[in-house]
C-alpha atoms as one frame of an Amber mdcrd trajectory, in Angstrom:
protein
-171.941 -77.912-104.207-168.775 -76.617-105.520-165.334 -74.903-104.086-163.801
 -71.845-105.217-160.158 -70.909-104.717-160.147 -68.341-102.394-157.322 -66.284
-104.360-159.341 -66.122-107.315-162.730 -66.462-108.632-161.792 -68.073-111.946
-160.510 -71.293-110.305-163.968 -73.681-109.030-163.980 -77.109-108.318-166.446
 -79.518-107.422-165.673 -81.500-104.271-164.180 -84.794-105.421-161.625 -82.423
-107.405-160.982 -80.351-104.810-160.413 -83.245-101.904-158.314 -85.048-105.147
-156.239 -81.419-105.379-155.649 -80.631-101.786-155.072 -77.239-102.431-155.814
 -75.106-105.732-153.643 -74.225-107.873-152.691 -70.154-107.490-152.164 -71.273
-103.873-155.483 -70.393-102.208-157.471 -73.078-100.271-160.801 -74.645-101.554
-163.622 -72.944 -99.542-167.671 -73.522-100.339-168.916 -71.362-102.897-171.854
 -71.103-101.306-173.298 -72.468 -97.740-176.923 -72.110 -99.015-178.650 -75.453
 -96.935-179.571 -75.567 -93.742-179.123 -78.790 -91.282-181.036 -78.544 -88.068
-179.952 -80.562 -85.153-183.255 -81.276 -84.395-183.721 -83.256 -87.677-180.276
 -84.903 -86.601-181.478 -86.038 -82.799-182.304 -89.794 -83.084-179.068 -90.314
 -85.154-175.493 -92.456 -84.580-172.385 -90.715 -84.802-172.298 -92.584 -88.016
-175.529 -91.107 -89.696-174.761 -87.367 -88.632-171.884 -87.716 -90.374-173.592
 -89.424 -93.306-176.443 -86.605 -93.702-173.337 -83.846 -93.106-171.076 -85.320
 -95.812-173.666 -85.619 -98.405-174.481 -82.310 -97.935-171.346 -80.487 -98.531
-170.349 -83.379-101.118-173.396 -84.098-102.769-171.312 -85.335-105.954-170.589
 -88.492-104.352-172.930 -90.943-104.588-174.839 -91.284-101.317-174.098 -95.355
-100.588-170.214 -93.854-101.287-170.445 -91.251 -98.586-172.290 -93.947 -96.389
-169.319 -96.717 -97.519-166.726 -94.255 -96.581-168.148 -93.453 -93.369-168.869
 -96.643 -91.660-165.111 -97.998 -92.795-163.983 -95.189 -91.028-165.999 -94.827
 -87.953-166.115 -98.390 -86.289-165.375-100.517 -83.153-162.112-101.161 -84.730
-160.395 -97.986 -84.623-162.165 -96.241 -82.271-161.968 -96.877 -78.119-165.334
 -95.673 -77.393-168.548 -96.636 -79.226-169.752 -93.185 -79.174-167.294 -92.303
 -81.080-166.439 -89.027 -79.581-167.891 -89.024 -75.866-168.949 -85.780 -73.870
-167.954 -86.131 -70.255-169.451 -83.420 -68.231-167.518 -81.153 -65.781-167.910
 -78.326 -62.948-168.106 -75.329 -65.742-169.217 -77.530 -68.448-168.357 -80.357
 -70.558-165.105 -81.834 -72.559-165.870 -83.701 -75.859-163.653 -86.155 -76.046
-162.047 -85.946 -79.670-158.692 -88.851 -78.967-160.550 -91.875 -78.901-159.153
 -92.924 -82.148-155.897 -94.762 -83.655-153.358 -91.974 -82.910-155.132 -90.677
 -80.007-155.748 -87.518 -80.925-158.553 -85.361 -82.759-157.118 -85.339 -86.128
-158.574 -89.483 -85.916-162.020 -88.179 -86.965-160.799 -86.526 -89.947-158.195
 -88.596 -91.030-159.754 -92.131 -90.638-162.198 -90.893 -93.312-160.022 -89.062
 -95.908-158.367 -91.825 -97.176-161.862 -93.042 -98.349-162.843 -90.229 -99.499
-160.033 -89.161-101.418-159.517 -92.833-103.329-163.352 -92.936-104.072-162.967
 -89.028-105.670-159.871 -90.340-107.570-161.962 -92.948-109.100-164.743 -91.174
-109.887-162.497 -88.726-111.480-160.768 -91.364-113.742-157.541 -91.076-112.692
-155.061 -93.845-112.868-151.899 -92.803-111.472-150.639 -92.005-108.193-151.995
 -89.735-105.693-148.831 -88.264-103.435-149.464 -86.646-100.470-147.735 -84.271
 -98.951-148.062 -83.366 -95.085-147.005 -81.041 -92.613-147.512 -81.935 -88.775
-147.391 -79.786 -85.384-146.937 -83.718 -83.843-150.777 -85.101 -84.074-151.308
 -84.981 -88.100-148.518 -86.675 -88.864-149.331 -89.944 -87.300-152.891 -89.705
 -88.043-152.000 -89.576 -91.797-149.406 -92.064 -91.680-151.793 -94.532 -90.021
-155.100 -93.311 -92.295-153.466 -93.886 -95.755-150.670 -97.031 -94.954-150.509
 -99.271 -97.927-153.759 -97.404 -99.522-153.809 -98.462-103.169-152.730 -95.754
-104.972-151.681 -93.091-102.819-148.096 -92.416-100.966-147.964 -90.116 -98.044
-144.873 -88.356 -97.011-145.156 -86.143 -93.548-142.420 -83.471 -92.730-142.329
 -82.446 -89.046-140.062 -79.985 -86.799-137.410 -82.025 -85.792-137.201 -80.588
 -82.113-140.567 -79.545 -82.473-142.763 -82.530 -81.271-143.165 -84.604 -78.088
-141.343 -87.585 -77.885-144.293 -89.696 -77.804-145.236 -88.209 -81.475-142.053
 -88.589 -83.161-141.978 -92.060 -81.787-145.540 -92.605 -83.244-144.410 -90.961
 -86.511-140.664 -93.239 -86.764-142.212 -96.217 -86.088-145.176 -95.885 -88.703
-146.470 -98.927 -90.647-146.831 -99.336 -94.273-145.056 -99.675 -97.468-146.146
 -96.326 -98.920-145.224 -94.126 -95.919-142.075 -91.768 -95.177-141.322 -89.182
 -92.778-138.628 -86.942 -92.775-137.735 -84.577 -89.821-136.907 -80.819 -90.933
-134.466 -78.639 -88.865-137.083 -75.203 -88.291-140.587 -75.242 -86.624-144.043
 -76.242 -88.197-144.390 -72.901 -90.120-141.063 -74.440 -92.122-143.350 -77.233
 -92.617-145.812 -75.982 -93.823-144.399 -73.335 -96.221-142.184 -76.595 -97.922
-145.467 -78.629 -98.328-147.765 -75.172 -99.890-144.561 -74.358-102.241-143.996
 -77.722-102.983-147.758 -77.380-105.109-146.406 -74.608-106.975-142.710 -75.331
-107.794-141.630 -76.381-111.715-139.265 -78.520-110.145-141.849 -80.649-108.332
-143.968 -80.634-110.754-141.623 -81.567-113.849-140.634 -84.311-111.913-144.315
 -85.653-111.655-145.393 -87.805-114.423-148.387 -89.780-113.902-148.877 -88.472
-109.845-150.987 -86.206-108.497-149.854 -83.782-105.700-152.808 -83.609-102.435
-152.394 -82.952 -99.142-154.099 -84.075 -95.782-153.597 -80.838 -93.591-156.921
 -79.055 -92.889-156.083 -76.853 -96.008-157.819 -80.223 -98.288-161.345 -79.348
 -97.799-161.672 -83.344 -97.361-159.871 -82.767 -93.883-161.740 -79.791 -92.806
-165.420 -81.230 -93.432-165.776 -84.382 -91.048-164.603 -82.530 -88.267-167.952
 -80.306 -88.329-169.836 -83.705 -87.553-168.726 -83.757 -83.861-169.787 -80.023
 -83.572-173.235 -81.633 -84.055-172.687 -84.755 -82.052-171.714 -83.334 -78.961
-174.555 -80.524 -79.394-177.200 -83.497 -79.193-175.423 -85.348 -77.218-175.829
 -82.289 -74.338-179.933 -82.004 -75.620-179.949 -86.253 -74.558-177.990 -85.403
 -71.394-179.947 -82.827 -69.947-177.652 -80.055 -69.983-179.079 -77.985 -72.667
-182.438 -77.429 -74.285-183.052 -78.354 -78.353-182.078 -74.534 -79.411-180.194
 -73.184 -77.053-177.265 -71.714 -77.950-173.730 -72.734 -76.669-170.454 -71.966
 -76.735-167.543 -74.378 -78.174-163.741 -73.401 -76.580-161.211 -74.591 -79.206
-157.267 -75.105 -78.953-155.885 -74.453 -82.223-152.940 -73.374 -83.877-153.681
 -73.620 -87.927-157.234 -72.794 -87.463-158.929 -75.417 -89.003-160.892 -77.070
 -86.022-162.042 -73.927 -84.951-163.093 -73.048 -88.683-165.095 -76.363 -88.513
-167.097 -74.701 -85.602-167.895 -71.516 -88.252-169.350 -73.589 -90.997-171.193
 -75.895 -88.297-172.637 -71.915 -86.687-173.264 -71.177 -90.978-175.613 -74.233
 -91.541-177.651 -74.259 -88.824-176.102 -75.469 -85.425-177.054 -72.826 -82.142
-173.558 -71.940 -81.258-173.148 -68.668 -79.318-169.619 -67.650 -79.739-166.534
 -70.098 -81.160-163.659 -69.297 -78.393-159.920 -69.583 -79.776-157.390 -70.453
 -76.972-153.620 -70.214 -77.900-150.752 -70.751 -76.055-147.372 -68.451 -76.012
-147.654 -68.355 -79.763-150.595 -65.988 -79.450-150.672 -64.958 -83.005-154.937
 -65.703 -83.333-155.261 -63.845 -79.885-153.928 -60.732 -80.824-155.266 -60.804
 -84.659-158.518 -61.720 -83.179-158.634 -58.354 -81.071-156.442 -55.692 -83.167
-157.460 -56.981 -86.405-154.319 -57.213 -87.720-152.201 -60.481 -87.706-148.519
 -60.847 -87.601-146.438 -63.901 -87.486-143.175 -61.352 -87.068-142.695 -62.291
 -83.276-140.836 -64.954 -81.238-141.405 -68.956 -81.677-142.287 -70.489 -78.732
-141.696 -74.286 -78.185-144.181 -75.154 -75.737-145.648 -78.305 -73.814-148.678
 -78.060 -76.132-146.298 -78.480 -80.106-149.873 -78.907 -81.880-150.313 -75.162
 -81.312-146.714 -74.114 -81.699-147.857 -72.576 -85.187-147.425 -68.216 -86.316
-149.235 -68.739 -90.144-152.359 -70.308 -89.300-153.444 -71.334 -92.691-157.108
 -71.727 -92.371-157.895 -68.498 -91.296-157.137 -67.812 -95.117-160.670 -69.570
 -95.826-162.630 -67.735 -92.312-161.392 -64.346 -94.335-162.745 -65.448 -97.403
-166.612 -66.737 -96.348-166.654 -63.386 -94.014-165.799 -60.797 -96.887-168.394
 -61.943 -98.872-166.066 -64.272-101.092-163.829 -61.602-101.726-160.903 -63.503
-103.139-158.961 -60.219-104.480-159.032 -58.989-101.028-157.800 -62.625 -99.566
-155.314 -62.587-102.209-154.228 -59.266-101.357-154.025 -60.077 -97.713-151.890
 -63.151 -98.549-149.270 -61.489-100.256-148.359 -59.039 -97.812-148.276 -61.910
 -94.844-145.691 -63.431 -97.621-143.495 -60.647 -98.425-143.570 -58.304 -94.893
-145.200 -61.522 -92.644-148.148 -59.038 -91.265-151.426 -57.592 -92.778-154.512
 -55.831 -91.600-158.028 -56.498 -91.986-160.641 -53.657 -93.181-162.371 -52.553
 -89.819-166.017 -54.116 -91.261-164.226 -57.369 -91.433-163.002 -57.334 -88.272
-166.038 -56.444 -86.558-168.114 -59.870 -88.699-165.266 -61.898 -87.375-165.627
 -60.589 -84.035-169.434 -61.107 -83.900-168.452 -64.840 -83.739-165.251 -65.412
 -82.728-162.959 -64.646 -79.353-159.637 -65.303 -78.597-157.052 -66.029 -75.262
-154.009 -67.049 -74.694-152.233 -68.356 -71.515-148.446 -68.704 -70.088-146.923
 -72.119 -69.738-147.377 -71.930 -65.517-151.466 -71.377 -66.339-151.515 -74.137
 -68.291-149.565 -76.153 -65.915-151.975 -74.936 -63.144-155.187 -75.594 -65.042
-153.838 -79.517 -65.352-153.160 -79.747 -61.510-156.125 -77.800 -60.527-158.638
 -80.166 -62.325-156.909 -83.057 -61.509-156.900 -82.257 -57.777-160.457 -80.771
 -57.816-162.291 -82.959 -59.819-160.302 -86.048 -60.470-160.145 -85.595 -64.366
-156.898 -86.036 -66.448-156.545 -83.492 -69.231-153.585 -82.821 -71.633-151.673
 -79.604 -72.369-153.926 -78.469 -75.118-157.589 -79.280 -73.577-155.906 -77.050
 -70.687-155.252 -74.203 -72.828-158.872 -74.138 -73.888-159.754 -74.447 -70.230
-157.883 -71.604 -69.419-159.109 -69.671 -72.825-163.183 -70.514 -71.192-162.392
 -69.424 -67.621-161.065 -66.213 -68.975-163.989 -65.931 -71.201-166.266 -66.450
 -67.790-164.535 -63.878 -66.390-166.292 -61.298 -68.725-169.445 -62.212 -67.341
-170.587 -64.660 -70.035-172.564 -67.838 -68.561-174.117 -69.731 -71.278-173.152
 -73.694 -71.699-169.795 -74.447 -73.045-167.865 -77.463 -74.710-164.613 -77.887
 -74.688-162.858 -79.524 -76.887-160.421 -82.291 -75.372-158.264 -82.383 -78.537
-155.770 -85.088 -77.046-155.397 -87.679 -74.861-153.121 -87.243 -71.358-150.829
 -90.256 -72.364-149.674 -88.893 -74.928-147.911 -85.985 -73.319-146.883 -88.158
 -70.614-144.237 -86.800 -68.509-145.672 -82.795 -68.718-148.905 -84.227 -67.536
-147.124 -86.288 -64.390-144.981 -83.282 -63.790-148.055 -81.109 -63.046-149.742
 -83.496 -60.745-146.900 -86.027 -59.354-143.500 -85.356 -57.722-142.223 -88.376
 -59.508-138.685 -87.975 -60.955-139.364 -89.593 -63.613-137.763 -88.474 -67.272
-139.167 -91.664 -69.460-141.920 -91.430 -71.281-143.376 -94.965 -71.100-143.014
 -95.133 -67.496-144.877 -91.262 -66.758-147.580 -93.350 -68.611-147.609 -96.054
 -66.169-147.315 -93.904 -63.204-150.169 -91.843 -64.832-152.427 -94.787 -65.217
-151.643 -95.893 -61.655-152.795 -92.318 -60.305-155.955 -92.313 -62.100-157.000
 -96.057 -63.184-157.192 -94.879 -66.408-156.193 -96.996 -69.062-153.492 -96.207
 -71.348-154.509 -96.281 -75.203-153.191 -99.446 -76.736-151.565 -97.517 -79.453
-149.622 -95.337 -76.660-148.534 -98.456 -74.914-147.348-100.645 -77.850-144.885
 -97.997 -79.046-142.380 -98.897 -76.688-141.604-101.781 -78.317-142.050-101.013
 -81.735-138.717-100.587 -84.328-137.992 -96.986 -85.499-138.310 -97.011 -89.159
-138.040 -93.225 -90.487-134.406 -91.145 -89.437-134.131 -88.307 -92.138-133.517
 -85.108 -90.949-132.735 -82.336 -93.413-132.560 -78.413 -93.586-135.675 -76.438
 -94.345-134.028 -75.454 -97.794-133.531 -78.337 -98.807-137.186 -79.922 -99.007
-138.318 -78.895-102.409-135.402 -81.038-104.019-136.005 -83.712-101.276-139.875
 -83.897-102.675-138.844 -83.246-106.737-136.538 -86.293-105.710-139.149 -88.365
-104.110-141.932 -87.952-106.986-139.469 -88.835-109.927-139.376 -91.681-107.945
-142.751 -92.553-107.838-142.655 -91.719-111.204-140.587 -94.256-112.292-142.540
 -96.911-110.249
């Protein structure tokens, strides 16, 4: 199994280089070469969490040594940093079922990838023979951020460094971010949105400055653009599929549909390679919020980021370049990486580009998209709440929205949705859509939310309110390619 760039067809990796590189290096993102095995769920039905995402790993990194892939998974999937024993539960619902993806450290679904990558990068590091320092860089929406900074804290070898928007985050996730453990951790707040993030960390791989100033450490990443990130996540595709066959709900088969919130595209694009090796999915649904820049490519074809930012009460989404849809464009064209590579320039130099009308139509016979206002969101949280008693955050209610617009087209087969974080953590916009409580602290809309719905509040939620902040850089968005020159010299040095 090996990864081409998706700029150019010169540059292939195999996977323990390309989770090692993060991202390759004219820029493009490590996508499979070819998805030529097939993994039916069928085969997969008697199986933990744990061995699904065993037989899955192996598969798409089949240069690992199998008792590696099985190390790596087990130290990441366990009783210790996960809530729930299923690992990712699926709790059904009136028009469906949510699969629970928060259960982890952070509380939020970027736990199932980034409890594993730490293994799986330092393992790929070793058996590349490497012997310096791994430094990764990281941009964060408000959920990646913490979930890197808890995954790789004091992990030999590595240092992780996570830029996020300064006024672009939740309280409760700059909180979890500032108050991070770990002597090989820092986080520095940048004055611009995610996008700003982003575009530092991606430039960051290609600037002579950066790399001059790194001798003996190797640049990776853990955004979904490091194939490392991207894989595990296709595991609870699978698990929740069988987890609906044990349930009842569907037959072994049957085709469903999964309803994704997503901003950068890469849990969605988990769903796609899941539908390309085997697993009966019906349609992948993309729900956005005000920053509807996947809705509208999604229908027209053509995708521009030239529009207004929106902050919203769902910041994981609050994202106009949605880097993974780099790779979706890629695997649908038939690995047509001068195309991509076309396509990538002109969203660079103009911020827009449009898709060749075959292309389009693939992605459509797959994908939809919706969008919905801040008030629909608001009402999907109350409505549930006061209908059926569950608790949902800002983003699972996006994708609620997103599936009851896609029922309104007439479509009935069985849909997940994916429950991408938990309420707590967006405390005081959940309360506000189902309490009159004046409150305006964080800690205590978690209280009063437990109180309303005897749910517990995760235990890494409720110990930040007593934790010291450790982290209070903030600097200007052109200023982060010295900041990072600055910071590997150092590491340099030792």
């Amino acid at each position: 199994m090996r990864y081409a760039s998706t700029r150019s067809a010169d540059i292939i990796s195999p996977g323990r280089e390309a989770i090692v590189r993060g991202l390759a290096g004219d820029g493009g993102l490590f996508a499979p070469e070819e998805l030529n095995f097939r993994i039916d769920p069928a085969d997969l039905s008697a199986l933990s969490y744990q061995e699904i995402a065993e037989t899955i790993l192996s598969a798409f990194f089949d240069d690992f040594p199998k008792e590696t892939i099985r190390t790596c998974v087990n130290s990441a999937y366990c009783d210790a940093k996960f809530d729930d024993p299923a690992i990712v539960p699926v709790k059904p619902f009136s028009d469906g079922c949510f699969t629970e993806l928060w259960h982890g450290p952070t509380s939020a679904f970027k736990d199932l990838a980034l409890t594993i990558l730490p293994y799986l990068l330092t393992s790929a590091y070793e058996q590349c023979g490497q012997n310096g320092i791994v430094a990764i860089l990281t941009a964060t929406s408000g959920d990646t951020g913490k979930a890197a900074l808890s995954g790789f804290a004091d992990v030999k070898n590595t240092h992780v460094t996570v830029f996020y928007p300064e006024n672009g985050v939740s309280p409760i996730q700059k909180k979890q971010m500032k108050t991070s453990r770990g002597d090989n951790v820092n986080v520095i707040g940048i004055n611009g949105n995610f996008d700003d993030c982003q575009r530092i960390v991606k430039a960051a791989f290609a600037s002579e400055e950066v790399k001059s100033a790194c001798s003996g450490v190797i640049l990776s990443s853990a955004n979904s653009i490091n194939i490392g990130r991207l894989v595990p996540q296709i595991v609870y595709y699978y698990s929740t599929y069988l987890s609906l066959v044990k349930q009842g709900k569907i037959q072994m088969g049957e085709e469903i549909a999964f309803v994704v919130p997503t901003g950068n595209f890469g849990d969605v694009l988990a769903g796609y390679l899941a539908k390309r090796i085997g697993l009966p999915v019906s349609r992948l649904i993309v729900a956005s919020n005000s920053n509807n820049v996947l809705t509208d490519f999604l229908e027209t074809g053509t995708y521009n980021r030239n529009r207004p930012f929106h902050e919203t009460m769902s910041p994981s989404m609050d994202i106009l370049i949605s880097s993974n849809l780099e790779r979706l464009l890629y695997l649908e064209s038939g690995h047509d990486a001068k195309l991509v590579s076309s396509l990538m320039k002109q969203l660079d130099e103009t911020g827009s580009y449009t898709v060749p009308s075959p292309l389009l139509a693939s992605i459509q016979n797959t994908f939809s998209g919706f969008w919905c206002s801040e008030e629909d969101c608001r009402k999907e949280i109350r409505n549930l709440y006061q209908q059926e008693g569950i608790l949902i955050d800002p983003h699972t209610a996006v994708a609620l929205s997103a599936l009851h617009q896609y029922r309104e087209e007439g479509h009935r087969e069985y849909a997940a949705v994916l429950s991408t974080a938990s309420p707590f953590k967006f405390s005081r916009d959940v309360l506000a859509c189902i309490d009159a409580s004046p409150i305006k602290d964080d800690f205590e809309a978690m209280e009063r939310l437990s109180e309303l719905s005897g749910l517990s509040i995760p235990k890494g939620l409720a110990e930040l309110k007593t934790l010291p902040e450790r982290f209070d850089t903030v600097i200007e968005k052109d200023q982060g390619i010295a900041v990072i020159a600055g910071e590997m010299k150092e590491l340099s040095n030792g």
